[in-house]
Structures are given as structure tokens and as C-alpha cells.
N, C-alpha and C positions, 0 to 999 in steps of 0.2 A: 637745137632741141635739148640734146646734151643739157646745157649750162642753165639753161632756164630751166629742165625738172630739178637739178642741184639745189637752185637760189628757192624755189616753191619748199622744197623738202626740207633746207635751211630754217624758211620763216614757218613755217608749219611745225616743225621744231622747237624755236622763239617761240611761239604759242602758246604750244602745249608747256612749256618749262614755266612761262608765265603765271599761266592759271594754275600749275600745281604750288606754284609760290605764293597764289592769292588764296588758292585754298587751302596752306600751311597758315596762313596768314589768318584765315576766317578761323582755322579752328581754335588754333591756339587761344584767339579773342575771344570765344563761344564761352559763356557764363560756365556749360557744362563741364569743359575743359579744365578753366582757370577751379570749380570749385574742387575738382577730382585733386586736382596738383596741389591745389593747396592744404587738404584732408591727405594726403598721400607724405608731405612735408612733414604734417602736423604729426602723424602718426609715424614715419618715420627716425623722428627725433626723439620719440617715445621708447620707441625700441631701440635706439642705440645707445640712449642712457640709462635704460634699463641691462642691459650688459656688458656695460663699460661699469656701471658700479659692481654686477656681479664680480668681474674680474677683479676689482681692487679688492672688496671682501675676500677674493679666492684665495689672491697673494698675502693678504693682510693677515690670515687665519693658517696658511703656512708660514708664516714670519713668528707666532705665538706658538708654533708646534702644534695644533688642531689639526688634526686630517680628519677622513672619511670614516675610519673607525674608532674615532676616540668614542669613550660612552657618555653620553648625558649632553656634551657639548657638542659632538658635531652636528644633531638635529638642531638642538640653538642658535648655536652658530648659522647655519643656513636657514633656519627662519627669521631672522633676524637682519639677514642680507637680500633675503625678498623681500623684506618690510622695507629696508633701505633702497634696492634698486626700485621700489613701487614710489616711493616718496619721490625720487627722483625724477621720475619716467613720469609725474604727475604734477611733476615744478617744470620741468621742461617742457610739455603740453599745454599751460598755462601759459607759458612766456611764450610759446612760442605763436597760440591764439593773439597773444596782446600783441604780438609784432605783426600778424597777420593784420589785425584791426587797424593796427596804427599805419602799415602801407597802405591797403587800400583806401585808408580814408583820405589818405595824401593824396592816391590818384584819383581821388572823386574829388576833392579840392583842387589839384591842376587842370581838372576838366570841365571846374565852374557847372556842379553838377549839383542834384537835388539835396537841400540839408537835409538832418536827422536821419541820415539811411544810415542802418546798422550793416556793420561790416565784420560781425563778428564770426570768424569760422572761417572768413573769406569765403562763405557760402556764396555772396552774391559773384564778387572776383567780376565784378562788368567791367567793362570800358566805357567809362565815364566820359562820354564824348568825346571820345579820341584821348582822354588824358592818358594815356600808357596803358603798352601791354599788360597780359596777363603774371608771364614772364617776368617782365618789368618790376614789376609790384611784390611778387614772390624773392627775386633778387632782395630789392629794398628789403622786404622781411627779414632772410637772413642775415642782411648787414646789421639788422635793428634785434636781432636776436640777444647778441651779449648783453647789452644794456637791458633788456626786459628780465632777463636771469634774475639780474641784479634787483631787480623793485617788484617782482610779479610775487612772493611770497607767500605765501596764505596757509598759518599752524592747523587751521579747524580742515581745510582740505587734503593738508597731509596726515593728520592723525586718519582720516577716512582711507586713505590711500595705502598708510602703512596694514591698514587693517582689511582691507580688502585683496591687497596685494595675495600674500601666505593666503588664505582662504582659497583663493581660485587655484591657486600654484597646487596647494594638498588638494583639497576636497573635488573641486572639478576637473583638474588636468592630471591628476594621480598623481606627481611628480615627487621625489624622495629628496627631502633638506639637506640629508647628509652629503647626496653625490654632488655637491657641488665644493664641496673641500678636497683638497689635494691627498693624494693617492700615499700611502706606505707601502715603500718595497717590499714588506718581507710582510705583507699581509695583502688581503686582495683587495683591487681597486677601486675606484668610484666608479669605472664601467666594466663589472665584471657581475655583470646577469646569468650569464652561462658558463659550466664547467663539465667536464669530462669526467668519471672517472680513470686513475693510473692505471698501466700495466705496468708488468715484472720488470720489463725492460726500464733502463736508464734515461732512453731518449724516447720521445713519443714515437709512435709508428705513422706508415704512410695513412690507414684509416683516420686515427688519432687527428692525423694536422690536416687532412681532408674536414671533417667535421671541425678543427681549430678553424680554419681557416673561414669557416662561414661567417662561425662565430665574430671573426675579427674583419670581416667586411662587411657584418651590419651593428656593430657596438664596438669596433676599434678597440687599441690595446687595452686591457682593463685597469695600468696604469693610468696612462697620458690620453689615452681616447685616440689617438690617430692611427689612420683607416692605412697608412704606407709605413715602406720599408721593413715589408717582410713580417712573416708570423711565426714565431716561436712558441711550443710548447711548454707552459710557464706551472712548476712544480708551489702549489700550494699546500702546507707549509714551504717554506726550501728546505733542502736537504740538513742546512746546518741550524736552521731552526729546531727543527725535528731530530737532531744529535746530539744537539745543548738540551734539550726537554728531556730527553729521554739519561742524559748524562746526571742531570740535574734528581733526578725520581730517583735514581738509584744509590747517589750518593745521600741523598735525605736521609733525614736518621729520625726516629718521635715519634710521636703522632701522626703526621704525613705518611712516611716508611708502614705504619699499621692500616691507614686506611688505605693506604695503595695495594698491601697483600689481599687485603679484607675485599676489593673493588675485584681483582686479580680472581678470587677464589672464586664468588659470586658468580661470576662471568659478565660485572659491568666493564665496555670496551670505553676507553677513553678516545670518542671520535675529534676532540681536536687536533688533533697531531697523523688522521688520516689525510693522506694527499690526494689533489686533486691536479688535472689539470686547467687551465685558465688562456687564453690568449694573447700574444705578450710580443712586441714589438722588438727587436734589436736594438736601437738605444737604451731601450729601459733594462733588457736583460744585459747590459754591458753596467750598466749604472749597477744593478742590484749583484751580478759578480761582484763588481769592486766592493760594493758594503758589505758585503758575507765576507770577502777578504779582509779589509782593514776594521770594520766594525765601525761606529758613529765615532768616536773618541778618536782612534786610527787615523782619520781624514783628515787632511791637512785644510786649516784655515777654510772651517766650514760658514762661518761668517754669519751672516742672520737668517741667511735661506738655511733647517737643517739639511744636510746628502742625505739622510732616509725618505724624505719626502718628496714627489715628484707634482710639478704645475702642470697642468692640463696644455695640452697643446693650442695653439693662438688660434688653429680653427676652430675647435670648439667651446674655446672661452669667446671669440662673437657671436656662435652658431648656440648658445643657447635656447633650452627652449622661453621664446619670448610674450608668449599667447598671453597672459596675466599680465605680463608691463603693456601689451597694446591694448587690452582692455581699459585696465585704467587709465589708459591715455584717451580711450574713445569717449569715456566719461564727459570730458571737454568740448569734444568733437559733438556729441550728441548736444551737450549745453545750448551748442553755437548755432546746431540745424536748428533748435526750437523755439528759442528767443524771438517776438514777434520784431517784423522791425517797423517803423514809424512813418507812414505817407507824410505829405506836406500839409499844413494845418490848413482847412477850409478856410474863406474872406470870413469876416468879422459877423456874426448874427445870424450865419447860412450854417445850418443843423440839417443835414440828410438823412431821410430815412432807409430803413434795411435794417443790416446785421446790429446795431448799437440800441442798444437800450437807453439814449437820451445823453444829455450831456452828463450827466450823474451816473454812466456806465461804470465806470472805475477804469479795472483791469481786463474786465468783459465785454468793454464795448468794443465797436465796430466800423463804426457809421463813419459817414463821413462830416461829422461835426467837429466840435469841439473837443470832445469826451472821452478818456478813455485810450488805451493802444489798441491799434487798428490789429484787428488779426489774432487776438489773444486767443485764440482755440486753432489758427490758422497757420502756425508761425512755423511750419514746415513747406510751404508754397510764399514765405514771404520776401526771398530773393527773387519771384516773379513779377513781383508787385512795384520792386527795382528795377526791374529789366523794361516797363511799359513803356512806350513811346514818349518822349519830350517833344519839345519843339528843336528840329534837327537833329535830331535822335533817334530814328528808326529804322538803322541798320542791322542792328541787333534781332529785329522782329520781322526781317523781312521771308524768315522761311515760315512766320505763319504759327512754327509749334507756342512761341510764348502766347498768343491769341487762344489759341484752345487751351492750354494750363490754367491760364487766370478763369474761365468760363469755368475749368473745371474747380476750382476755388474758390466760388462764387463773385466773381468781380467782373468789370469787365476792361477793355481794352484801355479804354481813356481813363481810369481811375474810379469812376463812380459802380454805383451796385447796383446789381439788378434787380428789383421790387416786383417785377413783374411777375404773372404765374406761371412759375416753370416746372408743376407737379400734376398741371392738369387737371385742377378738382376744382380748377374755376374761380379760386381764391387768390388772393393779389397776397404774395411774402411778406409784404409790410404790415398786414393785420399783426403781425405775431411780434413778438419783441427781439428773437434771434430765429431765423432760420435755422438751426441747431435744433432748437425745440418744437419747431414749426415740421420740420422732417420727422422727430420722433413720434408726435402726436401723429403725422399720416402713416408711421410704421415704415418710411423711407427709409434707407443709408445707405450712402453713393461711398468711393472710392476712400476720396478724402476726407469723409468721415471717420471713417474706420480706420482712417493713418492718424485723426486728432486722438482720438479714445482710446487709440492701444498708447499715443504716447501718454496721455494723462495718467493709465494705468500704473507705466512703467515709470515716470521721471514726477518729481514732487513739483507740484504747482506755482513753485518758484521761478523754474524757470520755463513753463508755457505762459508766463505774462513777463511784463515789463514796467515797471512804476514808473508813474506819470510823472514828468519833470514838473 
């Protein structure tokens, strides 16, 4: 009894491990899947080139002496470096679509699968008859990545990219050009939003590093940005800043020396030389000791990095804010969901009616003739139109959802379109030249409509069609 409930419990076991590997198996091959991973790739690559360039502009801009307070140039300076990281993040989006394209289409070619399907966006991302996973193909992608760097180019989409980049970065994400240039010790930081004022005392108080302290676990030191190793009470000016200023005022002699008594008499206070306090990490308050000690000149073999200036710490030079480089990365991404893609061409002389206004449709036809790219107002449901059943091909359809997407896109299972009356007024679709217009004139609009016409609103007519080869 013993050993036989063991051996049941065993294979009962085998089973279920089975089916959860066939249903790792199903998912991963699900159009859905493959299209998320590969939108997920695409955009991810966006955002890492997007602040991998900030950080070289970061160090590049401390190499030339620019920090966060220089005047005139450190807003340049970081506008200049969004236009850069956005050029980038929009060359890498590009190449990395076309390597997209270029895998998939190799797995619809290994899988002896339907021509002219566009694969752009790896929206469709199918399993082209068993020709390879989803995985698969994404893999091949980024092996195919380096070389599309190389050839994917395009000056009219980066002049658009460097200019849309800064635009989103200032005007929609509020973000400030200046903080992304490195920090000056003896002035405040690119993360130093919040300050204290000092007391009489020399050192902060327990209150004082109580409110420091918050300060420096939600905006990190307002040198370096990093969130550890401790929060010091950081005197802005420093003390010997404010020694030499005030040393400096009173040995003046001229002109200066009259307006300074004349400022004096008045009762104007000269608030630059009031201190503050700031929140300020133990590395950097050991760094900015030592330059109040030796002074820039002082510092032995300061080399091309200067020691007044301090690089942002490596978490938050990748932890940028990147909202504006995945924007314009999704630029691409949206190109890819709206681009119609291309059924197989009807037998010779056989012209369908429905959606195509004739073989002389252009860009707007539909039908299933001759004419025209199929889908041209459609071209957000047209990785469904990929996924329809072949001959030995209809593992992909067998939960049934691609059957109701295509209906709800006006198509139907097998490829052909539905003419029939499906608004109830007793009228056959085909009288009209598009069902588009056919809906409008009944005062209809279903689902999918209103996903064609918000995108015509939003994306230029370019790419909701596809010219006719």
C-alpha cells in the first residue's frame, strides 16, 4: 500500500511539472508575450542609452571645469546633453526595431511561413510554424543589434529627437539642466533642494541632523547624491570661504571699500556670505576638508579630473530621471504598432469586396484584391491578421481569443471580410466603399474605431499606411 501511494504521488507529480513546462512553453510562444518582450527590449535599450550618454556628458563637463553652478553654461551645457542622450536613445530604438525586424523575419523564413508579413516592432513576435521561439528570436535580435547601430542612421529623425528630447525633460517633467553637472565643494550641490538655517553653534544640533537627515534620505548628499554613509551637517558658504570674503572686503581699498561702508550704513546685508546648512555625506565632507586645507593649486597632481569638483555617485548617474529618453524611444515603438502589415496577395483577377475601395484603393484600400495595403486604418489589430490560421497552423488560435479580435476588426477567421449586415438596418457592408464610412453615416463607432482615429489624430499619415510595392 505504502509504495504504490509513493509511485501514484511520484507520477502525479511528473504531471503536474509536465504541464507547468508546457504551459511555460505556451506562454512564452503567445504572440502576447513575445510582443511585450520585445516592446520591453526595444524600450529598454532606449533608456540605457539614454544614460550612459548622460554620464559621459556628466564626466566630460567635469573634465572642462563646468559644474552645476557655473553661470550661462551649466544650463547649456545640460541642455545640450539631453539633446545628446535623446539622439541617442532614438538611434538605439531604431536599430534595435531593425534587428527586431530582421530576427523575426528569419523565424518566419525558418518556419516556411506566410511572405510579406511585416515584423516590424516584433508586434507580431508569432511562431511561425514551429520556426523558433519567442526567446529565440529576441536572442538573435540582440546578437544582430551591433551591426544595425552601424547602418540604422537617419539625420532628419535625430534632428527631431535632439529637439524633442530638452522639451519634454524642461517643459513637461520640470526637470533642471543645470543638476546634471557635477557638484563644487565649496558651493552647493546639484542635489541640494533643501537647507536649514545655522545656529550659533559650530556643529549642527540633534534637531538640526534630525531634519538633515530627512533631507539626505529623500535627495541624498547635495554633493554626490548618495543616499549612505552617514549625514553630516554641511556649512554653506564654508567657514573659510566666508573668512577669505570677509578678509578680502576689508583689505579692499577705492571704490569697493565706499560702497561697502555706503551698503553698511544703509542697512543693505550682503546675504551671500550667510550660511546655511545642507546635507552632506562623509566622503565628500573629508574631500571638501582637504580643499579648504591645500586649496586647488595645493593638491598634488590633480590631473584632468579638477579635486573641487565632485562626479555624481554610479547610482544615480544610471538612476537618472529617463521619462524623456523612453519617450522618444516609444516614438518607434508606436511607428511599429501602426504600420499596416500586408495579407498574401489574392489568385490573379479575383477582387473582393468589403473594406477596399477597388483595385485603385491606394493606401486605403482593404479588400481582398489586388489593391492597396490591407488594413490601412487597421494597422493596430494587424499582427492578428498574422496570427489567423494556416494550413497546420492553428495552435496559436486554439484558445479561441484571436477568433474574436479579428471579428472585432472587422475580418474574419480564414482571411476574408465580412460583407454581411452586421449593424442591423438590413443593409449588406458592401453597398458602401469602406465600412469606416459606412459606420459613420449609421452614427456607429465600435471599439476599434476609436483606437484608428485617436491614432490618425496623434501620428502623421505616414505611418498609418504602407506604400504599395
Amino acid at each position: 500500500m505504502g509504495p504504490s501511494t509513493s509511485k501514484d504521488g511520484d507520477r502525479e507529480w511528473a504531471q503536474l511539472l509536465q504541464a507547468t513546462v508546457r504551459f511555460a512553453e505556451q506562454t512564452v510562444a503567445h504572440p502576447t508575450f513575445q510582443q511585450v518582450g520585445a516592446a520591453a527590449l526595444q524600450l529598454g535599450a532606449s533608456c540605457a542609452a539614454f544614460n550612459l550618454t548622460l554620464a559621459f556628458t556628466h564626466v566630460a563637463a567635469g573634465c572642462f571645469r563646468i559644474h552645476c553652478n557655473t553661470p550661462l553654461l551649466a544650463p547649456l551645457w545640460g541642455a545640450a546633453s539631453i539633446a545628446a542622450a535623446s539622439v541617442t536613445a532614438g538611434h538605439v530604438s531604431r536599430s534595435t526595431l531593425a534587428a527586431l525586424r530582421l530576427s523575426f523575419g528569419e523565424t518566419a523564413a525558418a518556419g516556411g511561413s506566410i511572405d510579406g508579413v511585416d515584423t516590424c516592432g516584433a508586434a507580431s513576435g508569432r511562431k511561425a510554424g514551429g520556426g523558433g521561439s519567442g526567446c529565440a528570436s529576441l536572442g538573435r535580435a540582440l546578437a544582430a543589434l551591433p551591426r544595425q547601430l552601424l547602418t540604422c542612421w537617419d539625420g532628419r529623425e535625430a534632428l527631431v529627437d535632439a529637439m524633442v528630447g530638452p522639451i519634454l525633460y524642461k517643459v513637461l517633467f520640470r526637470h533642471s539642466f543645470h543638476r546634471l553637472l557635477p557638484s563644487h565643494l565649496a558651493q552647493p550641490g546639484a542635489f541640494g533642494r533643501m537647507h536649514i538655517p545655522t545656529s550659533s553653534a559650530d556643529y549642527s544640533t540633534a534637531a538640526e541632523k534630525a531634519q538633515l537627515s530627512v533631507f539626505f534620505g529623500r535627495d541624498g548628499c547635495h554633493h554626490c547624491g548618495t543616499r549612505s554613509n552617514g549625514v553630516i551637517g554641511d556649512h554653506m558658504p564654508p567657514y573659510k570661504v566666508v573668512r577669505d570674503a570677509l578678509a578680502a572686503r576689508e583689505a579692499a581699498g577705492g571704490v569697493e571699500k565706499f560702497l561697502s561702508r555706503v551698503a553698511d550704513f544703509i542697512g543693505i546685508k550682503d546675504e551671500s556670505l550667510k550660511q546655511v546648512y545642507y546635507a552632506q555625506c562623509r566622503a565628500c565632507s573629508n574631500r571638501q576638508a582637504q580643499l579648504m586645507r591645500n586649496g586647488t593649486r595645493g593638491t598634488a597632481l590633480p590631473g584632468i579630473w579638477p579635486p573641487e569638483l565632485v562626479v555624481h555617485s554610479p547610482a544615480r548617474l544610471v538612476t537618472r530621471p529617463a521619462a524623456s529618453g523612453v519617450l522618444v524611444g516609444m516614438r518607434y515603438c508606436i511607428q511599429a504598432a501602426v504600420l499596416p502589415g500586408t495579407p498574401p496577395p489574392a489568385p490573379h483577377g479575383e477582387h473582393g469586396r468589403g473594406h477596399g475601395r477597388g483595385a485603385g484603393g491606394g493606401e486605403v484600400g482593404g479588400g481582398n484584391g489586388g489593391g492597396g495595403s490591407w488594413g490601412g486604418r487597421r494597422g493596430g489589430w494587424r499582427w492578428l491578421w498574422e496570427q489567423r490560421p494556416r494550413r497546420g497552423q492553428v495552435e496559436l488560435w486554439q484558445d479561441g481569443v484571436g477568433e474574436v479580435m479579428v471579428v472585432l476588426s472587422g475580418g474574419e477567421a480564414d482571411g476574408s471580410v465580412n460583407d454581411d449586415d452586421d449593424d442591423g438596418d438590413g443593409e449588406e457592408e458592401g453597398e458602401y466603399g469602406n465600412n469606416d464610412e459606412h459606420d459613420s453615416k449609421q452614427g456607429h463607432r465600435g471599439l476599434t474605431d476609436l483606437f484608428d482615429f485617436a491614432c490618425e489624430l496623434i501620428l502623421p499619415r505616414s505611418l498609418l499606411t504602407k506604400p504599395s510595392s
